[in-house]
C-alpha positions as CSV (number, residue, x, y, z in Angstrom):
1,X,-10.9,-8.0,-15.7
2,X,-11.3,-5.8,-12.3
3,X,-9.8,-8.8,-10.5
4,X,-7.1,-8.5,-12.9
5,X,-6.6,-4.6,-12.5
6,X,-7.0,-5.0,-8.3
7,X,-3.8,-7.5,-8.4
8,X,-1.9,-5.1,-10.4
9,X,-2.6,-2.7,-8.3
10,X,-2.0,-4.8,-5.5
11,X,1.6,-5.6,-6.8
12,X,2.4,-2.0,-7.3
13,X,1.2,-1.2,-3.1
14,X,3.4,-3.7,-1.9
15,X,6.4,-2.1,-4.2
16,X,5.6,0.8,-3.0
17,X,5.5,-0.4,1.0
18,X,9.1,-1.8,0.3
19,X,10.2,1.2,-1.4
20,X,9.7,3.1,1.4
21,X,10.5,0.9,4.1
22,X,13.8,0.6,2.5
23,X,14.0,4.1,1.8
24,X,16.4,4.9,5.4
25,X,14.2,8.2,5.3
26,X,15.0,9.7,8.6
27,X,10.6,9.8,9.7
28,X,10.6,6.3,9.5
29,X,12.7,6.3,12.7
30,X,10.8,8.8,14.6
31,X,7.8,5.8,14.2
32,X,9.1,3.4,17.1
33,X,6.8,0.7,15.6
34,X,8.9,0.2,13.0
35,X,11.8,-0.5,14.8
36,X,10.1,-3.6,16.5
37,X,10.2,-7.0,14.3
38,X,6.4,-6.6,13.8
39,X,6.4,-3.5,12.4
40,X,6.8,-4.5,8.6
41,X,5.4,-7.8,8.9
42,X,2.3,-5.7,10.8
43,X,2.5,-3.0,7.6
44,X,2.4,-5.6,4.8
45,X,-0.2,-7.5,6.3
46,X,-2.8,-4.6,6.3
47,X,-1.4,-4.2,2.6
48,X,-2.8,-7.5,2.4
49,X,-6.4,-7.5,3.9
50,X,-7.0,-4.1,2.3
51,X,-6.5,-6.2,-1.3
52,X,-8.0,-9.1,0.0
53,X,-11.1,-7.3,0.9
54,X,-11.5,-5.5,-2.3
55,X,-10.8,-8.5,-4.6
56,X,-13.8,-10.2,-2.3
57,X,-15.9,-7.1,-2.4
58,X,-15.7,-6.9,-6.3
59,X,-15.7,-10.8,-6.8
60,X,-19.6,-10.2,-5.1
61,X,-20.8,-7.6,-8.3
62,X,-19.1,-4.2,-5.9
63,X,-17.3,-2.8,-8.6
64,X,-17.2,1.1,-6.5
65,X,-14.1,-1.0,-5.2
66,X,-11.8,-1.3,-7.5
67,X,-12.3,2.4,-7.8
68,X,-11.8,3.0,-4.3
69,X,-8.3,1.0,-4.7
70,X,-7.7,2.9,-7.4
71,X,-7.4,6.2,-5.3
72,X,-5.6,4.3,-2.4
73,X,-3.2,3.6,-5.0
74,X,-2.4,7.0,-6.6
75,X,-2.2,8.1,-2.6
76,X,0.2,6.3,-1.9
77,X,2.1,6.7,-5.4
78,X,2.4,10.7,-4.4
79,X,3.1,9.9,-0.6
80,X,6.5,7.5,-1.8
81,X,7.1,10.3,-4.8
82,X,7.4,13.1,-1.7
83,X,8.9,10.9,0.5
84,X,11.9,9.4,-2.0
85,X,12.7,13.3,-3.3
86,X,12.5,14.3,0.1
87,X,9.7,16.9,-0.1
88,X,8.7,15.5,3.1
């Protein structure tokens, strides 16, 4: 069931990453990394690992993981709330 929850959450981090790389928010073009043709492929790869590692991490019996992922998750859900009604 944890495996379950982490791939959910997964799902909703990499909606989240496109949501805001889409976003035309004028910070992401202060962030010259971007701009190169790495710079999403380099951003949804961490996206990646991070899940990767925690689905691996709670496959062994660490369930402090899914927790952990958890958090990362409601982060970034405020960071694309601020950033798509422009607080930020």
């Amino acid at each position: 069931m944890a495996l379950i929850l982490l791939f959910v959450l997964g799902i909703v981090n990499f909606a989240i990453h496109r949501a805001v790389s889409d976003s035309g928010h004028p910070l992401l073009a202060q962030m010259p990394w971007t701009r190169s043709p790495l710079g999403g492929t380099f951003g949804l790869l961490t996206e990646y690992l991070m899940l990767l590692a925690c689905m691996l991490m709670t496959d062994r019996g660490a369930g402090g993981w899914v927790w952990g992922y958890g958090l990362y998750t409601a982060a970034n859900g405020v960071a694309i709330w601020l950033i798509l009604s422009r607080r930020i």
